[in-house]
C-alpha positions as CSV (number, residue, x, y, z in Angstrom):
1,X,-4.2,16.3,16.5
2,X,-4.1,12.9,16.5
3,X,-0.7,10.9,17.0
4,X,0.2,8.6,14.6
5,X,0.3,4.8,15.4
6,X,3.9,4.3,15.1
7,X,3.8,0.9,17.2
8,X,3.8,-2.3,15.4
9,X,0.1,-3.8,15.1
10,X,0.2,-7.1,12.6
11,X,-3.2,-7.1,11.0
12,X,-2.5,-3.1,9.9
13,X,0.5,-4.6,8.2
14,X,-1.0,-8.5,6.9
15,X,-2.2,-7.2,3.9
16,X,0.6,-4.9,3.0
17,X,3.1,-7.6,3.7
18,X,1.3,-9.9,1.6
19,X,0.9,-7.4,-1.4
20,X,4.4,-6.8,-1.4
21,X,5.6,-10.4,-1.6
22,X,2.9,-11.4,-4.4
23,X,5.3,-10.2,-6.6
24,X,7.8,-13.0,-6.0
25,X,5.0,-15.6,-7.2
26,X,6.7,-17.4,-10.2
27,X,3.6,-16.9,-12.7
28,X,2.8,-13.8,-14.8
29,X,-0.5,-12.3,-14.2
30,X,-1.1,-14.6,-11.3
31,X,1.6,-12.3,-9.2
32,X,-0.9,-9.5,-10.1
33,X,-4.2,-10.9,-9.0
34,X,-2.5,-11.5,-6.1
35,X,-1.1,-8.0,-5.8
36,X,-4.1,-6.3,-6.3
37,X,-6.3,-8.9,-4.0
38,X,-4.2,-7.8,-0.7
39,X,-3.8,-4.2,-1.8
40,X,-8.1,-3.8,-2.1
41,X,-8.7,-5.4,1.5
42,X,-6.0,-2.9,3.0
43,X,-8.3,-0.4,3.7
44,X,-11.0,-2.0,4.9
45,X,-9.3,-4.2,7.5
46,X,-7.1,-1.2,8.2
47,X,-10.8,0.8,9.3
48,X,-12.2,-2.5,11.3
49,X,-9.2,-2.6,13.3
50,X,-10.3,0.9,14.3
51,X,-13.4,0.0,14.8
52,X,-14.9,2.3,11.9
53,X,-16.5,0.8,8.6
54,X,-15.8,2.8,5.2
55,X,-18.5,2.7,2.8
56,X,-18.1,1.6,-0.6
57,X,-17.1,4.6,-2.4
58,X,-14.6,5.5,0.2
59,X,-12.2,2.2,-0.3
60,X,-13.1,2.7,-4.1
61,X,-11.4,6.2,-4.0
62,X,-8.5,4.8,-1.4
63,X,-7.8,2.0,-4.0
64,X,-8.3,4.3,-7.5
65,X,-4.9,4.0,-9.2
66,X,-4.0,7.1,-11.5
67,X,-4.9,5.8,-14.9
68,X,-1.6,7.3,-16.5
69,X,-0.7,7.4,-20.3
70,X,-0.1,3.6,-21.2
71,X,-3.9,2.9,-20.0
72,X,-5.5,5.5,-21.4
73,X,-3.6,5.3,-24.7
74,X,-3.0,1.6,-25.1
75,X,-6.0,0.4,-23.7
76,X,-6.1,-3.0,-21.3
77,X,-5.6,-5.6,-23.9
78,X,-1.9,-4.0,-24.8
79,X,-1.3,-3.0,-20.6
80,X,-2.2,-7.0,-20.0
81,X,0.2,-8.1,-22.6
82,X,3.5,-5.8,-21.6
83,X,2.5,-6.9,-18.0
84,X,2.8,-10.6,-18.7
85,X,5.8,-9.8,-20.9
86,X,7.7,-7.8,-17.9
87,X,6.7,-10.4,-15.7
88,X,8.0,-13.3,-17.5
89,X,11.2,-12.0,-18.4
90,X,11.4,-10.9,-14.9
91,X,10.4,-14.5,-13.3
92,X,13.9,-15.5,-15.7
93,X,15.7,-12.6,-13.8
94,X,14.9,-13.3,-10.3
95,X,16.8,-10.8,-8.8
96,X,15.1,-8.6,-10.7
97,X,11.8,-9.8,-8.5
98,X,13.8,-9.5,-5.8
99,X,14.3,-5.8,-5.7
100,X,10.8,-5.2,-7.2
101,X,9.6,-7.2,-3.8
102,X,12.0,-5.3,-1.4
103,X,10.4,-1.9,-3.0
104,X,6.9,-3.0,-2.7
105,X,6.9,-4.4,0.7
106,X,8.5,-0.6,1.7
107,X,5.4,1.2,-0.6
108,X,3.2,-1.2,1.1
109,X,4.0,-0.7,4.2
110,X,3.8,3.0,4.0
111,X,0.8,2.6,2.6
112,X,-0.9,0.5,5.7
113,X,0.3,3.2,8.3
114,X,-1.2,5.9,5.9
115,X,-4.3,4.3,5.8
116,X,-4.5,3.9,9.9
117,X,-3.8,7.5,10.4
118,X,-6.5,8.7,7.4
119,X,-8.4,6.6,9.4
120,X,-7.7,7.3,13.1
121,X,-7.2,10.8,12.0
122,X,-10.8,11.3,10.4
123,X,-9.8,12.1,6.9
124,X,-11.5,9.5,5.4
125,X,-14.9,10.6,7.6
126,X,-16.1,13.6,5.2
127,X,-17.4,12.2,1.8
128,X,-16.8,15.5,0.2
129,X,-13.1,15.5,1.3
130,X,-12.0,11.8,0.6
131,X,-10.9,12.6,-2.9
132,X,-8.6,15.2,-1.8
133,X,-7.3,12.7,1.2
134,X,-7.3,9.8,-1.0
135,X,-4.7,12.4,-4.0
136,X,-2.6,13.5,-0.9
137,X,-2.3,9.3,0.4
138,X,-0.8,8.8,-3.7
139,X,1.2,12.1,-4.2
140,X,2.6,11.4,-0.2
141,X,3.7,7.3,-1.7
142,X,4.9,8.1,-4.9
143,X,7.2,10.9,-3.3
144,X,8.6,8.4,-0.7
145,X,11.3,6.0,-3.4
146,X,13.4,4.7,-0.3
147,X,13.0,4.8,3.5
148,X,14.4,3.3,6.0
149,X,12.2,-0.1,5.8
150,X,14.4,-1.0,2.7
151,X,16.5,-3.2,5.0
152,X,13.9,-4.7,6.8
153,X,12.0,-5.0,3.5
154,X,14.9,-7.3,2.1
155,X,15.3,-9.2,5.4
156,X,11.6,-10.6,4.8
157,X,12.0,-10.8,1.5
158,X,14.4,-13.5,1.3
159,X,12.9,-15.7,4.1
160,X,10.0,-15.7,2.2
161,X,10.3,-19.1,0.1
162,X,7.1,-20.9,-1.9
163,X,5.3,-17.5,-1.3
164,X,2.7,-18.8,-4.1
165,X,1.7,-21.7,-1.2
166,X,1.6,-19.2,1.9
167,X,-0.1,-16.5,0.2
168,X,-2.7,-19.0,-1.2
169,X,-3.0,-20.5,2.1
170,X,-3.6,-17.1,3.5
171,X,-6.4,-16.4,1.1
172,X,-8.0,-20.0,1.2
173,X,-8.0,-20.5,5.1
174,X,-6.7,-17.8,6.7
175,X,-3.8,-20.0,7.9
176,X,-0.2,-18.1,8.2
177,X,2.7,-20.9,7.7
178,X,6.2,-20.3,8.8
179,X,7.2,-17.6,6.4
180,X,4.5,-15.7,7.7
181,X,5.5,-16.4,11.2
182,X,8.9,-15.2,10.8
183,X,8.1,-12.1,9.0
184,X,5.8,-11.3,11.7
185,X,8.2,-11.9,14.0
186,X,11.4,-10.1,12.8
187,X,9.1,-6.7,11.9
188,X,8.1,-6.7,15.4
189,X,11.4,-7.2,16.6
190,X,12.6,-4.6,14.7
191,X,9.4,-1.8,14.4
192,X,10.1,0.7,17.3
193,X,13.1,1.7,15.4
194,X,10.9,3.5,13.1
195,X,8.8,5.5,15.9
196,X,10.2,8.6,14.7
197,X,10.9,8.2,11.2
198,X,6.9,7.1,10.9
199,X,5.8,10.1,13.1
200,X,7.1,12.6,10.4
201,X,5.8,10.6,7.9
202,X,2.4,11.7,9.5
203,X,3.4,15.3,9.4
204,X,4.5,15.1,5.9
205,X,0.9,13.7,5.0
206,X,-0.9,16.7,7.0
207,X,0.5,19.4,5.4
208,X,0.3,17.6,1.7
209,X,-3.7,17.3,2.5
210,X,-3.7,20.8,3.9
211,X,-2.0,22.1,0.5
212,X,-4.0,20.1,-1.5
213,X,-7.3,21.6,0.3
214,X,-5.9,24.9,0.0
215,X,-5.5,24.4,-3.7
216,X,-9.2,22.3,-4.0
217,X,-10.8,25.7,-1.9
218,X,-9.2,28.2,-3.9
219,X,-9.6,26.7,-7.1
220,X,-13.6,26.1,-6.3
221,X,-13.6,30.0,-5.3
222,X,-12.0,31.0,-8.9
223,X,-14.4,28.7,-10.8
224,X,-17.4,29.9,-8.4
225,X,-16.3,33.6,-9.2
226,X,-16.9,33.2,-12.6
């Protein structure tokens, strides 16, 4: 079995950092495209670093996002518009931003070190079996509400001032500015703290993927049987 990468490695965590601080950009909508930007290179970059390449309909599945009720039964136009709405009212509220940030950067994060171990692991390496790695990677994150990044997560969070100028810098030039340098700097300070708390993380995500392959095998059998 492969042991998880519980060490701190920046460009596994760029993107994740980023995606989780978009949502303190001051603009509705604009927060999202950058949300979504950073959150579609994760797994990509994630692979390179590990010197693999993921075809096209591997990062598709990694990035599909359930489609859930309001999309499917509202449609875009109405999703677009209570977006812009929840955004602006919370751009008024900034603390609400603030916790919505802290989460993210926490989901995100999770998210990156997922990704490495799918990848280092060779979960992602089987075409047939990246659908059921890529459920077990969203049923793992949306089971994981708090952790112990939370504090970290807020630490970052409030250095991170004019985030709409860094993270358009970042995408622009590939420059990191100060707020990048410091966020960097205090999650590698602090990182090995979480060597065990990530390492059952890992374990947790093995035996999801094992259930949900058990499920996937048995449920083929039943429908084959027929």
């Amino acid at each position: 079995m492969t042991e998880p990468r519980t060490r701190f490695d920046w460009i596994i965590y760029a993107d994740a950092t980023f995606a989780g601080l978009s949502v303190l950009i001051p603009i509705p909508l604009l927060d999202v495209a950058f949300e979504h930007f950073f959150r579609r290179r994760m797994p990509g970059v994630i692979a390179r670093r590990n010197g693999r390449t993921l075809d096209k309909e591997t990062i598709q599945e990694l990035n599909r996002l359930p489609p859930g009720c309001l999309q499917t039964c509202l449609g875009w136009p109405i999703l677009i518009l209570l977006t812009f709405l929840k955004r602006l009212y919370r751009t008024i509220l900034y603390f609400l931003s603030i916790k919505d940030a802290t989460d993210n950067l926490s989901l995100y994060w999770h998210r990156a070190f997922l990704l490495d171990y799918m990848v280092r692991s060779g979960y992602v390496d089987d075409p047939a079996t990246v659908p059921i790695a890529a459920e077990a990677l969203r049923q793992l994150l949306d089971d994981t509400p708090t952790s112990p990044f939370t504090q970290l997560a807020q630490e970052v969070v409030a250095g991170a001032h004019h985030i709409f100028a860094t993270l358009r810098r970042v995408i622009r030039r590939g420059e990191e500015d100060e707020v990048v340098a410091k966020a960097k700097e205090r999650m590698a300070t602090i990182w090995s703290s979480y060597d065990e708390y990530l390492a059952e993380v890992a374990v947790r995500y093995d035996q999801r993927y094992t259930q949900l392959r058990i499920n996937t095998d048995a449920l083929d059998s039943s429908e084959a049987s027929v």
